[in-house]
N, C-alpha and C positions, 0 to 999 in steps of 0.2 A: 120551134126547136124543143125535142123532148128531155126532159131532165132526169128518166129513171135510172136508176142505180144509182144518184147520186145523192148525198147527205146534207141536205141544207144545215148551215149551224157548227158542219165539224170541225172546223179549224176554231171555233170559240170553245166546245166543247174539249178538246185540247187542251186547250189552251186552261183551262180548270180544272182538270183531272191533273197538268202541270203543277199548277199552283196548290193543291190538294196534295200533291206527293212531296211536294217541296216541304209544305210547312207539317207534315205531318212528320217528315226528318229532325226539321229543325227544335219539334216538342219529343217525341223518341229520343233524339241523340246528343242534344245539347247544340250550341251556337256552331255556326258552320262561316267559314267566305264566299264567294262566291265561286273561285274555283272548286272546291269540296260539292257545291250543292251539283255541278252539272258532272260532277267524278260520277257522282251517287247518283242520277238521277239519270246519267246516260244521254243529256242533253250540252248542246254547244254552249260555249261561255255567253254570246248574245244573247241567248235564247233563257238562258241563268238568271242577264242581266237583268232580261225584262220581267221575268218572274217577280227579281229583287224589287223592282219598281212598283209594282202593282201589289203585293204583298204590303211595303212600306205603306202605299196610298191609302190601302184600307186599313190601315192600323193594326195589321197582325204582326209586323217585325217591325225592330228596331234595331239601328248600328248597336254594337255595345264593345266596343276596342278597336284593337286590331288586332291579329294574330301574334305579335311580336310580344302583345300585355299579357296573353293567355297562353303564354311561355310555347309556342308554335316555334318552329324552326324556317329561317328565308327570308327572303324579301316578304316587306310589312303590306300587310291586307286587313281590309276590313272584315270584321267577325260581323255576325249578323245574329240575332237571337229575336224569338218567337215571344212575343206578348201576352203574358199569363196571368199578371195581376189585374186586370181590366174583364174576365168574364169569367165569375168566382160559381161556384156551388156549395152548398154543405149538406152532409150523410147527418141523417139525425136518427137513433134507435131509441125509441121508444116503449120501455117495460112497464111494467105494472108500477112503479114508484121513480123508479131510475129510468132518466135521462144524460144518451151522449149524444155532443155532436160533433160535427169537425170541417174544416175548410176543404175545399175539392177543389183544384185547376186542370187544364189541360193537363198537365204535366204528369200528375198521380201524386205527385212531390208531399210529405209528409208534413201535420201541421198539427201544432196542441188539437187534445182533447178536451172539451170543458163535459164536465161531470155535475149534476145536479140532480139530487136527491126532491121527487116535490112532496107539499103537506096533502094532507085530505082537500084542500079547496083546487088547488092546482090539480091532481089529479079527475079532480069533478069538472074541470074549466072546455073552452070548446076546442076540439084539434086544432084548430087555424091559431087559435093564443100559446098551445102546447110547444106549437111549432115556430111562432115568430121567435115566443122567446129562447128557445134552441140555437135559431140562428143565429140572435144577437148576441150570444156565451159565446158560439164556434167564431163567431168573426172580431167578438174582445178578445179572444183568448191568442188568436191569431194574427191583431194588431190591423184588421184589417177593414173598412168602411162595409157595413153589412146594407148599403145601396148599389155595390157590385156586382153582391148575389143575385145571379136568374135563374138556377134548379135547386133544389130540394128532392133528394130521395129518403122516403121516412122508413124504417121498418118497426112493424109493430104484429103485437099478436094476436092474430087473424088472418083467416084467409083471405084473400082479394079476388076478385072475379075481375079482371082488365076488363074485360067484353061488356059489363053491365058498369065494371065502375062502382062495385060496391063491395063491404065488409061483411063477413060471412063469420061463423063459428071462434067467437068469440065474447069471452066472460066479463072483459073488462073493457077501457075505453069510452067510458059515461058520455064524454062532454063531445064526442066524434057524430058525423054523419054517419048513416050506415049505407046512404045509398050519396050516387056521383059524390064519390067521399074525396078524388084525386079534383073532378072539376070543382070543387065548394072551397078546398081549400087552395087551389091556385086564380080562383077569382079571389079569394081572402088576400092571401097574401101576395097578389099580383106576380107571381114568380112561376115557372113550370115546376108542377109537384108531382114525386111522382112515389106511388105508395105499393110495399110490395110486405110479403108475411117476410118476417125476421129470420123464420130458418131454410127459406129460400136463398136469403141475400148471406146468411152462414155458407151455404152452399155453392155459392157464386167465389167467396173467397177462398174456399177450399181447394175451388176445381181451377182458381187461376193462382194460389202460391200455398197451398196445403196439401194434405192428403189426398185431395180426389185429381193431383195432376198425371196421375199415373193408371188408375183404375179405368178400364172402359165403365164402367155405371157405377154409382156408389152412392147411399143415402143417407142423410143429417137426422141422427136423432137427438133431438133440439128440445134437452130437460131442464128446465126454469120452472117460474114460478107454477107454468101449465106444462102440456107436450106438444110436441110436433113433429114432422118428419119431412123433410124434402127428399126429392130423387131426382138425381143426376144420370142423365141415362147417353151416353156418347156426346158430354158438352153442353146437354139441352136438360134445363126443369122441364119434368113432366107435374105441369101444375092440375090436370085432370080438366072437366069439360067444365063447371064455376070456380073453378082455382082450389077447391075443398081437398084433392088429394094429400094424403100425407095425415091425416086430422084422425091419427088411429086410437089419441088417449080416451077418444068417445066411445071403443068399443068395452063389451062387457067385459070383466073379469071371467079368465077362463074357470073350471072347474077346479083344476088341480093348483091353481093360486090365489083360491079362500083361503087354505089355511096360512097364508103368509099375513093376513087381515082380513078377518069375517064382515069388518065394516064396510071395505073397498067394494064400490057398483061399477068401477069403470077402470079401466088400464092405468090409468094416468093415477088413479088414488092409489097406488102401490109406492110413487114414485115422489109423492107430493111433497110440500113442504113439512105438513104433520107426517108425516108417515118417515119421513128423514130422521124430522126431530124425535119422533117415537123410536124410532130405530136406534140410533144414537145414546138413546137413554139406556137401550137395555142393552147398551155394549160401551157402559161406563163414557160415554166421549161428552164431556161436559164443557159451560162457558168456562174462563179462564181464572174466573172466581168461584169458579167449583159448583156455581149452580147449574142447574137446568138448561141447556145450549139452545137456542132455538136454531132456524135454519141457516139463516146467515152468521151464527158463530159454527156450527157446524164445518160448513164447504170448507171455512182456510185451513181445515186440521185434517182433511184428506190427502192432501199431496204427502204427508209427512204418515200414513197406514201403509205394510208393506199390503202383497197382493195378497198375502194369507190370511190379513185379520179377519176377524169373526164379522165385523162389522161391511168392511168391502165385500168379501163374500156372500151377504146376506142382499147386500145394494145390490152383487150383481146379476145374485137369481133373481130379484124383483126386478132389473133392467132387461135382463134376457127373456122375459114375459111378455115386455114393450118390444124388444126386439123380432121375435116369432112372427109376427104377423106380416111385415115386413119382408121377410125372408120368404116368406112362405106365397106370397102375393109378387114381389120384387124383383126376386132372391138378385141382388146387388152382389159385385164383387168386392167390395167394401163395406161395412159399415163405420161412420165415424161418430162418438157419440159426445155430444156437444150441449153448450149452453154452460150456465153455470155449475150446474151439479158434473154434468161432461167434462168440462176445462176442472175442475177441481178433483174429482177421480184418477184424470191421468192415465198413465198404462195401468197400473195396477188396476183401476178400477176393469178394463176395455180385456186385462188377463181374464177377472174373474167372471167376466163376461161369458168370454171365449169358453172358459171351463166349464161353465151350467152348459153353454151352447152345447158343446160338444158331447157332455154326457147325456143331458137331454132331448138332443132333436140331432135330426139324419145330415143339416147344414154345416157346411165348413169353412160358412165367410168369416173371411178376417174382418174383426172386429177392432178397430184403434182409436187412440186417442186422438181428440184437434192437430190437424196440422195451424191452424190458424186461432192459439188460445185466446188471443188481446184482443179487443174488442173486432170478435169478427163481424156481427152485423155493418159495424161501420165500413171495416174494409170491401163488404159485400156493395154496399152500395157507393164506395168509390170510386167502385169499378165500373158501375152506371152509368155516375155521374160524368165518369173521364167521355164516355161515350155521346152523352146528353152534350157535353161541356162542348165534345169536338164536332160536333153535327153542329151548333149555332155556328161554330166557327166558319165551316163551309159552306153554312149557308150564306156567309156574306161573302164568300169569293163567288157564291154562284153569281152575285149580282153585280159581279165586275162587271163593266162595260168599258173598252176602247176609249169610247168618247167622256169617262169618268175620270179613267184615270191618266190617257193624254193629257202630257202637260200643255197649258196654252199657248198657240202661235207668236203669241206676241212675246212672252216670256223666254223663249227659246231665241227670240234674235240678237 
């Protein structure tokens, strides 16, 4: 007897795409009963039930009331809710000195950030130590056993090559691998690690609750302690053919902006940290004891310059320098310009932008502030993580089996 056209597997195969859709509700939408799950899911209530069962058996839901507790209206049922504190993650950004990190569930569900500043030894120390200790800040700060944790998304700055697995164009990071930099430290830390450039993962939170949710293409210019750029091009990083795209503060100074600094050889020293604090000095903006401001007293005293001062103006022909190449290679329908010097300029700074832009180049992208100012690296790769988190998830409904999760013969009599 011939069996073509037919699907060996499909009623299991079902039967998981079920189970997949179910619980993927029940993390989206909050605790559901079982009537609501087959309303939503266009499946009979038997058929609900047995989701319930096999869901319960693998440990991804648990009762948690009944409708009547969780102020429902009717005859009392049982609420059912998805299992979040049992396969945790934490987002850890990694800067030149500054360290955050934070707890990640299925859910996306918001959770403290620990904040740590390291000395010269920590900074010198090896990724896989930079990183344990990350987690175990995000998982104190979050009250939560850091044995839970199975991913880790780092952002740091450098570019990443996925393909090779290695760090590229990058000044700092002493104590890091440069090569299988993601497999070195998830055999370190026995957990999945997954390592991406900082203003990539800016980028990623942008495009999912900031500025880049509306823009068909729009690019991160990502000014800290160095430069960067990502490009969002229809939803998708274009990280280039070793992940290197975006990495424009290595080009030369153009011609016509030596005279902003005869000293600057590269894009990025127009924007730097001395070049701020030089800046700053020669437009009176001092520490708050009147000395000398270096860069991090600087940034908190930007949000408070309108967009006319002498000083924002000056930042923003030296950022519209950074900007041009960009445009001119991208040309984005957006630009949003980020990082710390970014989130501390504001619109004012992204006006004065737009103003050199437009009197000096033929482009008329709209240039804005962060939609995503607070720590967006982290949100960037929250958003990862929710992904990393809900893949294990699935994968252990793939491994239902009938004969696992039937209850036994004997217990049913």
């Amino acid at each position: 007897m011939t069996t073509r056209g037919r699907t060996p597997g499909q009623p299991a195969l079902l039967r998981v795409l079920n189970d997949r859709a179910a619980l993927g509700m029940l993390l989206d939408d909050g605790p559901m009963t079982r009537n609501e799950i087959a309303q939503r899911t266009g499946l009979s209530k038997p058929t609900a039930a047995e989701i319930i069962r096999r869901l319960e058996a693998t440990g991804l839901i648990r009762e948690a009331g009944t409708d009547t507790q969780t102020g429902r209206r009717g005859p009392s049922a049982v609420v059912y809710e998805a299992i979040t504190d049992r396969d945790l993650a934490v987002a850890v950004d990694v800067q030149l000195v500054d360290v955050r990190s934070t707890v990640v569930d299925a859910t996306g569900r918001s959770y403290p950030v620990a904040e740590h500043r390291m000395d010269d030894d920590e900074v010198r120390a090896a990724g896989e130590d930079i990183v344990a200790a990350a987690v175990r800040r995000a998982a104190a700060a979050a009250g939560v056993d850091a044995d839970l944790v199975t991913a880790v998304a780092v952002g740091v700055q450098a570019s990443v090559d996925h393909a090779t697995d290695t760090l590229i164009f990058t000044d700092g990071l002493p104590g890091w691998p440069r090569d299988q930099v993601a497999a070195t430290l998830s055999g370190a830390l026995g957990v999945q690690v997954v390592i991406e450039n900082d203003a990539n993962l800016a980028a990623i939170a942008e495009r999912n609750m900031g500025a880049g949710r509306t823009p068909s293409s729009f690019a991160v210019l990502w000014m800290a302690e160095g430069l960067g750029m990502a490009l969002d091009l229809d939803g998708r990083l274009h990280a280039g053919a070793s992940g290197a795209a975006g990495e424009i503060g290595y080009l030369s100074v153009p011609a016509d902006a030596l005279p902003l600094d005869p000293t600057a050889t590269i894009v990025a020293d127009l924007i730097s940290e001395t070049a701020i604090t030089r800046l700053a000095a020669d437009h009176g903006i001092t520490a708050p004891d009147g000395t000398a401001a270096d860069w991090r007293q600087v940034l908190p005293q930007l949000p408070g310059l309108p967009a006319q001062h002498p000083f924002t103006t000056a930042l923003g022909e030296r950022v519209g320098h950074n900007v041009l190449p960009v445009l001119a290679v991208a040309d984005p329908e957006t630009v949003v310009l980020h990082g710390p010097t970014g989130i501390a300029g504001g619109p004012a700074l992204a006006a004065a932008v737009t103003a050199w832009l437009r009197t000096r180049s033929r482009w008329s992208t709209a240039v804005v502030a962060p939609g995503v100012p607070d720590t967006p690296v982290l949100h960037g790769a929250r958003h990862v993580l929710i992904d990393v988190v809900r893949t294990a998830l699935a994968g252990r409904l793939d491994r239902i089996s009938d004969d696992a999760s039937e209850p036994d013969p004997a217990q049913r009599a």
